[in-house]
LODO-497018 format. One record per atom (N, C-alpha, C): residue in three letters; chain; atom name; x, y, z. Coordinates in pm, whole numbers, plus 32768, in hexadecimal, padded with zeros to 4 digits. Layout:
BEGIN
R   rest   kette   atom     px     py     pz
R    ALA       A     CA      X      Y      Z
...
This chain:
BEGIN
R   rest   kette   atom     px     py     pz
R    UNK       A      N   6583   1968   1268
R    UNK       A     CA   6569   19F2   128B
R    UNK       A      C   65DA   1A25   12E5
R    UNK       A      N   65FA   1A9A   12BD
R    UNK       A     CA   663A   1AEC   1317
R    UNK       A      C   6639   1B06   13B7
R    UNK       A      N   6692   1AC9   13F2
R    UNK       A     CA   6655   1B01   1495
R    UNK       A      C   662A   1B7D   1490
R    UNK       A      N   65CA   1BAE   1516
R    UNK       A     CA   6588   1C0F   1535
R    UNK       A      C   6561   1C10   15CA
R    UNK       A      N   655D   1C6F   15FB
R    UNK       A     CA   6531   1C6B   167E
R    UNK       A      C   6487   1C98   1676
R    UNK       A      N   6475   1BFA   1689
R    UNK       A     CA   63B9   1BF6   166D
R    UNK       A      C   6359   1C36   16E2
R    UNK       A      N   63AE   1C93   176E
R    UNK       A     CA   6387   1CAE   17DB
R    UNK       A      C   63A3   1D06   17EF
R    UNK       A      N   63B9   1D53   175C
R    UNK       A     CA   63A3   1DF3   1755
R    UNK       A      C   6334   1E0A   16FA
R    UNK       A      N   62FC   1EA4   176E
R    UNK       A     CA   6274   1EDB   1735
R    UNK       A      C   627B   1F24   16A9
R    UNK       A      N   61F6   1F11   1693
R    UNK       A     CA   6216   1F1C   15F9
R    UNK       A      C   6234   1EDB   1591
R    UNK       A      N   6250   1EF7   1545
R    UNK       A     CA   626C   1EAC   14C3
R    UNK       A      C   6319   1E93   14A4
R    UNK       A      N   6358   1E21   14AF
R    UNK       A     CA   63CC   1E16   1499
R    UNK       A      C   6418   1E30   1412
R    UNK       A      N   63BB   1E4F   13BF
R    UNK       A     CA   63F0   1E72   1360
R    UNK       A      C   641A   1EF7   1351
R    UNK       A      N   639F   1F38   137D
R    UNK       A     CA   639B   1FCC   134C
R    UNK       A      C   63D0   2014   13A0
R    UNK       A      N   63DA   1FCD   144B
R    UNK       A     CA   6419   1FF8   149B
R    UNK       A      C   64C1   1FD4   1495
R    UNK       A      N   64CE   1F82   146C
R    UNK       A     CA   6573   1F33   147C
R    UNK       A      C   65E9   1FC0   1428
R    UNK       A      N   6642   1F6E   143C
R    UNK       A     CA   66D1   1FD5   13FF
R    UNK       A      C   66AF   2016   131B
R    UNK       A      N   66AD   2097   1371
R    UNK       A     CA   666F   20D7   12CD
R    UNK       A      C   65EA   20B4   12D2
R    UNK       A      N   659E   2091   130F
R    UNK       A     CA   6503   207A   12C8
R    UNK       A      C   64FC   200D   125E
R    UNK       A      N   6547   1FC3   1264
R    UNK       A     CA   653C   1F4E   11EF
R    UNK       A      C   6586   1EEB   1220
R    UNK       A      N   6555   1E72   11F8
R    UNK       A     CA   657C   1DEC   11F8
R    UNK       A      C   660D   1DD2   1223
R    UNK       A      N   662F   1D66   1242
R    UNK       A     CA   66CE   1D5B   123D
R    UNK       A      C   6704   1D0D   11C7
R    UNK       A      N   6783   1D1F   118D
R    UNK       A     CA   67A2   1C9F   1118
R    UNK       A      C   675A   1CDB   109C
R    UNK       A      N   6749   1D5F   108B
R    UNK       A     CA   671B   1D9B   101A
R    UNK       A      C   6773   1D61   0F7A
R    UNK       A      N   6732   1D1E   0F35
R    UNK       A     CA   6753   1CFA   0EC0
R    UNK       A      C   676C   1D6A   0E3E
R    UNK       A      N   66C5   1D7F   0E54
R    UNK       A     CA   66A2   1DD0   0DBD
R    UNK       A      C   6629   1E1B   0E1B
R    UNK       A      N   664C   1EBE   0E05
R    UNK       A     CA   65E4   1F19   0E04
R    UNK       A      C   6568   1F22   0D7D
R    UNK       A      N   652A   1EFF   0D8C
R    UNK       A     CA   6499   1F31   0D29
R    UNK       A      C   6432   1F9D   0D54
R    UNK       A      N   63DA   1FC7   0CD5
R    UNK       A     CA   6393   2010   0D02
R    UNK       A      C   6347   2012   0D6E
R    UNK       A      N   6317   1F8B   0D6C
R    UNK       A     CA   6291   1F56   0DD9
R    UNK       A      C   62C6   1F05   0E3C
R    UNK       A      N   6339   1EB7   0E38
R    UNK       A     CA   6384   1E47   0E73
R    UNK       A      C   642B   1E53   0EB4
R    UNK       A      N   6432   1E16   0EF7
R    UNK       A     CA   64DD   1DF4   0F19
R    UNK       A      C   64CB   1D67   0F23
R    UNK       A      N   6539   1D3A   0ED0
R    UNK       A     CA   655E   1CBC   0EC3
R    UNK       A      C   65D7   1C9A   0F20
R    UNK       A      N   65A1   1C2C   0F69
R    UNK       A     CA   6610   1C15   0FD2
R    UNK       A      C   6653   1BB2   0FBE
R    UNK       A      N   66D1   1B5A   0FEE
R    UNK       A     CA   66F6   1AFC   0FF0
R    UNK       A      C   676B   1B0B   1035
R    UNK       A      N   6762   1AA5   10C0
R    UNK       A     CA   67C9   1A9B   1107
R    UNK       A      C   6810   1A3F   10D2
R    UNK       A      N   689A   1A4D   10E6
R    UNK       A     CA   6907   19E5   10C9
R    UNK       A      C   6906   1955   110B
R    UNK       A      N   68D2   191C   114C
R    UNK       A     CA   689A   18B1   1192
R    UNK       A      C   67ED   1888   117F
R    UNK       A      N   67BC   1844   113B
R    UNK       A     CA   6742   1807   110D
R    UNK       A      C   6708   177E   10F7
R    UNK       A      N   668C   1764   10CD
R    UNK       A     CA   6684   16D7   1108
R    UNK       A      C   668C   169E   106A
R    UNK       A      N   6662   16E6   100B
R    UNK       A     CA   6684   16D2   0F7D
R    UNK       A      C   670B   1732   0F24
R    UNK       A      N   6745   170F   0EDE
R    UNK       A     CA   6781   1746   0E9E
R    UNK       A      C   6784   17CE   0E74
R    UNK       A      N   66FD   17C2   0E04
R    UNK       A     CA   66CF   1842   0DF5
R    UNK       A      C   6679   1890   0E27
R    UNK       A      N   663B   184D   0E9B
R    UNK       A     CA   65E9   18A9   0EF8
R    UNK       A      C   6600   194C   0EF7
R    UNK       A      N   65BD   199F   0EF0
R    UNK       A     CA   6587   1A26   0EF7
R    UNK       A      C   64FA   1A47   0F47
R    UNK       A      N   6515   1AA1   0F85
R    UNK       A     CA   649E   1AFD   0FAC
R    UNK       A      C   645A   1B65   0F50
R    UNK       A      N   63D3   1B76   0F2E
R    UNK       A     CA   6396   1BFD   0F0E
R    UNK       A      C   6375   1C54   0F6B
R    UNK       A      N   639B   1CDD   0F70
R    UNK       A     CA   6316   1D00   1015
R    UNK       A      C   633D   1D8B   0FEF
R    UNK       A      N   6299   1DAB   0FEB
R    UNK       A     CA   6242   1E1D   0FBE
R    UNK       A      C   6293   1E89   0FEF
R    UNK       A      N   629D   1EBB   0FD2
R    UNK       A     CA   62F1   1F77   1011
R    UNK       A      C   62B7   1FDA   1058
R    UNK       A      N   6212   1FAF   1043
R    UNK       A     CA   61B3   1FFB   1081
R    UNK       A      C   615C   1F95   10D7
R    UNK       A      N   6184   1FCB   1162
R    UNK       A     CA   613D   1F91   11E0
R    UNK       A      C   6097   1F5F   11CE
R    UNK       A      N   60A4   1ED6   1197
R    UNK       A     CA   6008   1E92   11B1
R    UNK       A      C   5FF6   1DEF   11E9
R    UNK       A      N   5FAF   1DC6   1210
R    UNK       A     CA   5FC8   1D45   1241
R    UNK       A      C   5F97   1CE2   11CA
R    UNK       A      N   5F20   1D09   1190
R    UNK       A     CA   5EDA   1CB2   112B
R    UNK       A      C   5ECD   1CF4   10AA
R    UNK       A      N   5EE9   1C91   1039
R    UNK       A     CA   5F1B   1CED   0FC7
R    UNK       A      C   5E77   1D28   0F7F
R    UNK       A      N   5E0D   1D11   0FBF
R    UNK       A     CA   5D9B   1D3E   0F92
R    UNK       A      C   5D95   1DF4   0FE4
R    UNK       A      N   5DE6   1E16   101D
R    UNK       A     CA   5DEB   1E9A   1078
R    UNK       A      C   5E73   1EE7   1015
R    UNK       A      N   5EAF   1EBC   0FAE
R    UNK       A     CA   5EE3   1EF1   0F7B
R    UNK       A      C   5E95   1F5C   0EED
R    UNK       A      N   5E95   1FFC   0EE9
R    UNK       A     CA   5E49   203B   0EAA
R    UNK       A      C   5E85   201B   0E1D
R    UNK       A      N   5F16   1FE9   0E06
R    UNK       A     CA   5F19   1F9C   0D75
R    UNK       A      C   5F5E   1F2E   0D68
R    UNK       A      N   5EDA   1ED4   0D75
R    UNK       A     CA   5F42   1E2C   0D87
R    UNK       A      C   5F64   1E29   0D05
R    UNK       A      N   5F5E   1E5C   0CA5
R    UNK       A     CA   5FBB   1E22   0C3B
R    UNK       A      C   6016   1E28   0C19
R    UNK       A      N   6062   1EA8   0C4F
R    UNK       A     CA   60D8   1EAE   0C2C
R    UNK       A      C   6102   1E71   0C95
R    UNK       A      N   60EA   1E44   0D20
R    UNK       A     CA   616B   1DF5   0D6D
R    UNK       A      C   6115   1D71   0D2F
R    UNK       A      N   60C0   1D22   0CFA
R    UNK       A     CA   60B3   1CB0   0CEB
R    UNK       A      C   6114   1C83   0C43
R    UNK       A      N   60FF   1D17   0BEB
R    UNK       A     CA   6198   1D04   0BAB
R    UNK       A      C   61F0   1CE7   0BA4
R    UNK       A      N   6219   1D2F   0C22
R    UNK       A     CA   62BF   1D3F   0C2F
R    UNK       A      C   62F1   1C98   0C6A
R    UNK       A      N   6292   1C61   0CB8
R    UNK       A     CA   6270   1BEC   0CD0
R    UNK       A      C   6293   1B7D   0C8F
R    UNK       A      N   6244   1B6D   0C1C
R    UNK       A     CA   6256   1B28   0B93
R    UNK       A      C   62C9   1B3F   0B44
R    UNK       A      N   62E5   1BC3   0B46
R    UNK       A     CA   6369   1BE4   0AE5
R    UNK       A      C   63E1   1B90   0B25
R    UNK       A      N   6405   1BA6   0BB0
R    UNK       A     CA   6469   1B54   0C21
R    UNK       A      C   6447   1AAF   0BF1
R    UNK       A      N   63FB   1A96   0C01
R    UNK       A     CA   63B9   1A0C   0BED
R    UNK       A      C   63E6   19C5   0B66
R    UNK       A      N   63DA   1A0E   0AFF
R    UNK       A     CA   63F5   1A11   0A42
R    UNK       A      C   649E   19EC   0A5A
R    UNK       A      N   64AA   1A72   0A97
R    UNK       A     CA   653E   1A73   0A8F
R    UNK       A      C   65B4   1A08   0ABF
R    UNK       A      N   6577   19D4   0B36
R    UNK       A     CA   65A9   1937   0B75
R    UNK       A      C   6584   1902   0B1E
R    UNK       A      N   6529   18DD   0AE6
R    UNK       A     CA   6521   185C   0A83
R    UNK       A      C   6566   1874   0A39
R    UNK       A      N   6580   18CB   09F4
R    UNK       A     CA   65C2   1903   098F
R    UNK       A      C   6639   18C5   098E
R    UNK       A      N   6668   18E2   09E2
R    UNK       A     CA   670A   18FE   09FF
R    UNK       A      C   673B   1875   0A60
R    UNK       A      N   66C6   181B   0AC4
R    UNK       A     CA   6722   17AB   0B00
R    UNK       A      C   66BE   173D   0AC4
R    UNK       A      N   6645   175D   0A7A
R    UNK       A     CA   6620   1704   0A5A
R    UNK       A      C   65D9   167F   0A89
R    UNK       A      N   6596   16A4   0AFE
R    UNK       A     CA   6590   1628   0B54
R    UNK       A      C   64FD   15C6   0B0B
R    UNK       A      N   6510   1577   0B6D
R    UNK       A     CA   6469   152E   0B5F
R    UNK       A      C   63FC   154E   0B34
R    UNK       A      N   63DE   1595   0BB0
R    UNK       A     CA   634D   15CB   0BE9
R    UNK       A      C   6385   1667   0C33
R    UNK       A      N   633A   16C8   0C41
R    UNK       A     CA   6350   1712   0C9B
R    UNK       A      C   62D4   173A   0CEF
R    UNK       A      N   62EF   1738   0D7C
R    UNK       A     CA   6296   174A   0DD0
R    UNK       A      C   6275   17B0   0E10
R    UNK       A      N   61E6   17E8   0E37
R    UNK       A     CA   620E   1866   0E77
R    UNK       A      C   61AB   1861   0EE0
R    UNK       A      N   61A0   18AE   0F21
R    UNK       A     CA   618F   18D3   0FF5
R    UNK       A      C   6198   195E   0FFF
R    UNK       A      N   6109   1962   1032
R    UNK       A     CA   60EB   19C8   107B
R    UNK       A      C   60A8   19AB   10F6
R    UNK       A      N   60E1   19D3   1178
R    UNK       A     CA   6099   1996   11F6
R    UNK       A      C   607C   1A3E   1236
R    UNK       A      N   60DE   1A66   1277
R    UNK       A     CA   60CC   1AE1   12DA
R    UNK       A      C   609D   1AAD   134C
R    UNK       A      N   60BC   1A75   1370
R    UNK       A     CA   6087   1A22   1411
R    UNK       A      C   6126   1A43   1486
R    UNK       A      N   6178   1A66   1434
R    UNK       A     CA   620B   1A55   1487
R    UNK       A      C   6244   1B15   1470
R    UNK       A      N   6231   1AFB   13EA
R    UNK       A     CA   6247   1BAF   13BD
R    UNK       A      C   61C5   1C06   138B
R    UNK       A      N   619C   1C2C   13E9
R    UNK       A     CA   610E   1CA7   13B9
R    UNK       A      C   6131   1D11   1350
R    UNK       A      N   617A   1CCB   12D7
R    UNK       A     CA   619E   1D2F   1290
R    UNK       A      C   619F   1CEA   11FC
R    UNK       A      N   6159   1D21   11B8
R    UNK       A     CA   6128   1CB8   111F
R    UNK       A      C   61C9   1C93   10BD
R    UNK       A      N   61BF   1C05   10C6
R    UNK       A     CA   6228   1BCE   108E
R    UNK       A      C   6202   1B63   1030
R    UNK       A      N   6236   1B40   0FEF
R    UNK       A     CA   622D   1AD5   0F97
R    UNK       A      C   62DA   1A5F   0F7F
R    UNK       A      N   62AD   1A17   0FCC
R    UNK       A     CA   6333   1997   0FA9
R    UNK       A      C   6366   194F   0F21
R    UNK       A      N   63CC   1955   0ECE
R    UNK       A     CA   63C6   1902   0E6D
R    UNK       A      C   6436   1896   0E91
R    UNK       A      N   63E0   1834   0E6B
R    UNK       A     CA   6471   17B1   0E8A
R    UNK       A      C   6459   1765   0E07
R    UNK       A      N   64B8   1796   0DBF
R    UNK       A     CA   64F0   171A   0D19
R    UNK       A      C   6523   16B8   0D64
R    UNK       A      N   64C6   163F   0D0B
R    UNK       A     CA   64B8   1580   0D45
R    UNK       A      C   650C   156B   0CD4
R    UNK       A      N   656A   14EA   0CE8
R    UNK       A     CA   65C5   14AA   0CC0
R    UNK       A      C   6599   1420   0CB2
R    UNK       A      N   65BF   13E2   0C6E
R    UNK       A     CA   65B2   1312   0C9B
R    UNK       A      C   661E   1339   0CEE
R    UNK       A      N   65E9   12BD   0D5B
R    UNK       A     CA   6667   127B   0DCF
R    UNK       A      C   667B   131F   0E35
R    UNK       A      N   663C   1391   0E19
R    UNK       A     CA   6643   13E0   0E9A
R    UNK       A      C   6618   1387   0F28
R    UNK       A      N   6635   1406   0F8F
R    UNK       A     CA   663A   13B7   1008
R    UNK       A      C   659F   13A6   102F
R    UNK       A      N   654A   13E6   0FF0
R    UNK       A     CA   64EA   13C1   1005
R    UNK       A      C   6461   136A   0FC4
R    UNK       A      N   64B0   133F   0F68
R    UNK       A     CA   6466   12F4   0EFE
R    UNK       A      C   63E4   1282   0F5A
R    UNK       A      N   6390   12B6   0F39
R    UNK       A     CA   632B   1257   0F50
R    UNK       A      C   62D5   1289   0FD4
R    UNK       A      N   62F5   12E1   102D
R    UNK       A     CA   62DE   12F7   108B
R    UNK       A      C   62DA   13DA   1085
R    UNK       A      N   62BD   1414   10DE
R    UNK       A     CA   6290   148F   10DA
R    UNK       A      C   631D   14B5   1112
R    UNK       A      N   6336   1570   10DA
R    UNK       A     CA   6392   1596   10EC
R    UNK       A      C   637B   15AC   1175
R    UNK       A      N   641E   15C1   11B6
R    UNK       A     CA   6468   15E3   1245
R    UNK       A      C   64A1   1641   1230
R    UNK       A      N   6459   16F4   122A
R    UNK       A     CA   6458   176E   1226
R    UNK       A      C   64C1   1787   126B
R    UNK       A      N   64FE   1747   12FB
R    UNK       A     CA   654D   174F   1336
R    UNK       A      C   65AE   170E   1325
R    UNK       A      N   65BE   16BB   12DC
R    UNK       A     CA   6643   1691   12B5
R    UNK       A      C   66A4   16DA   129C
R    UNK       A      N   673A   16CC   1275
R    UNK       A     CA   678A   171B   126B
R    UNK       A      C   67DE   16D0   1239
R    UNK       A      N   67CF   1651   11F0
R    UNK       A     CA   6840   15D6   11BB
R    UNK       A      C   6883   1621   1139
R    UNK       A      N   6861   167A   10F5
R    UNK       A     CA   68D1   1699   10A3
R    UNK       A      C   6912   1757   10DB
R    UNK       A      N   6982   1744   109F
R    UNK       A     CA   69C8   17B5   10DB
R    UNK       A      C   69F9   1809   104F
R    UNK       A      N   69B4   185B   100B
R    UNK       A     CA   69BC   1898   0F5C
R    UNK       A      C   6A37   18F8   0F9A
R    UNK       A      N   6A82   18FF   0F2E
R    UNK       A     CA   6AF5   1941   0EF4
R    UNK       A      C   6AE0   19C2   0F0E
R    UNK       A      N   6B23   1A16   0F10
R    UNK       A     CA   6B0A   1A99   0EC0
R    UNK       A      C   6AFF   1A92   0E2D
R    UNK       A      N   6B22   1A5C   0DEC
R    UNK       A     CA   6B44   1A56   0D6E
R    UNK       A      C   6AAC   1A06   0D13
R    UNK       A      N   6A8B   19BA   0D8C
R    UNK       A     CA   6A09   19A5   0D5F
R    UNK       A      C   6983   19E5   0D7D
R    UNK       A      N   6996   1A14   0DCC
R    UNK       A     CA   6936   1AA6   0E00
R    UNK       A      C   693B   1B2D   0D9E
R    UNK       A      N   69B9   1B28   0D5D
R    UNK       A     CA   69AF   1B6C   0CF2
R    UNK       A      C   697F   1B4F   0C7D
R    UNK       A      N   699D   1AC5   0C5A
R    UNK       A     CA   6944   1A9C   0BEA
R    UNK       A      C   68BE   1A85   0BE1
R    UNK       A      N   6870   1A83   0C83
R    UNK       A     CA   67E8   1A93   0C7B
R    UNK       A      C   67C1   1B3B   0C87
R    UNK       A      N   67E5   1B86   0CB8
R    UNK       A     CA   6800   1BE7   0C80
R    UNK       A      C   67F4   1C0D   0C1F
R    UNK       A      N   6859   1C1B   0BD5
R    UNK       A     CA   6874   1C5D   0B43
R    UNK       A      C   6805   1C2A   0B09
R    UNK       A      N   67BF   1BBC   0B1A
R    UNK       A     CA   6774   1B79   0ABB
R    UNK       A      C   66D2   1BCF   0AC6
R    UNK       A      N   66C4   1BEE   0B27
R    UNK       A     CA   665E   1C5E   0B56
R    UNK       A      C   663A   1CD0   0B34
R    UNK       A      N   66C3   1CFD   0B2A
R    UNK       A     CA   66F7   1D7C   0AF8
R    UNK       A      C   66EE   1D6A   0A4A
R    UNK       A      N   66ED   1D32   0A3C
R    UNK       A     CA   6718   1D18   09D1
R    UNK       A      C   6688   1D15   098B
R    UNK       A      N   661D   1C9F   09BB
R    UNK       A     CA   6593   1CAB   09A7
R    UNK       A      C   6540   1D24   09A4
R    UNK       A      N   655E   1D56   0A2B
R    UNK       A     CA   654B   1DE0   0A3E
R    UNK       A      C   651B   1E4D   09D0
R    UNK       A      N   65BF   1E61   09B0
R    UNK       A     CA   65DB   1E96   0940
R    UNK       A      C   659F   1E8B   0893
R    UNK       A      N   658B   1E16   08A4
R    UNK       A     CA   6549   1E2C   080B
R    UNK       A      C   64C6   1E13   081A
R    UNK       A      N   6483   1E0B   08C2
R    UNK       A     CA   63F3   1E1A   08B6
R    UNK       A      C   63D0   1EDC   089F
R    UNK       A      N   6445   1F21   08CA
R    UNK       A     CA   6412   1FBC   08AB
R    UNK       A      C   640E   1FE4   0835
């Protein structure tokens, strides 16, 4: 996750620089897809709702952000192909509805044991931030 100053009032999201997330990937209808250049998986991404709720049952249409969700999700597999892919939703740290995806590998660093959200052992490209990207975009696109 993105630093944040967790000891400001309010909502850090909606309050932070622009009203949105930091490390903006891919704008969606319902979602911003995040991904900082430093992560604890490869293809790690963020989902997180665009509209201020903490629990995705307070959202008046979970389906389209639980979509846009899945589509991000499709699209990593798609495109890096991993294992397994895992996903996380806590809100205990960010009061702001998110969803984690971490594509599992054999021999990742966490094989056998639970992910370290805080990790930061790989350091993605630009070039590969674009290819998770485009691949989004790309999904995106021929879901309209």
């Amino acid at each position: 996750m993105p630093a944040y100053n967790l000891d400001q009032l309010g909502c850090v999201i909606c309050d932070g620089p622009g009203g949105r997330p930091l490390n903006v990937l891919v704008e969606l209808s319902a979602s911003w897809v995040t991904a900082d250049p430093r992560a604890c998986l490869p293809g790690y991404v963020c989902v997180m709702s665009r509209r201020h709720v903490e629990e995705p049952y307070s959202l008046d249409d979970r389906g389209a952000w639980w979509a846009e969700c899945m589509l991000v999700a499709r699209a990593l597999s798609t495109e890096l192909r991993p294992k397994k892919m895992n996903y996380e939703i806590h809100g205990n740290m960010i009061p702001h509805l998110h969803m984690h995806l971490f594509p599992r590998f054999e021999g990742d660093p966490f094989a056998g044991r639970p992910i370290d959200g805080s990790s930061r052992s790989f350091e993605r490209s630009p070039e590969e931030l674009e290819r998770i990207r485009r691949a989004i975009v790309t999904a995106a696109d021929r879901g309209r």
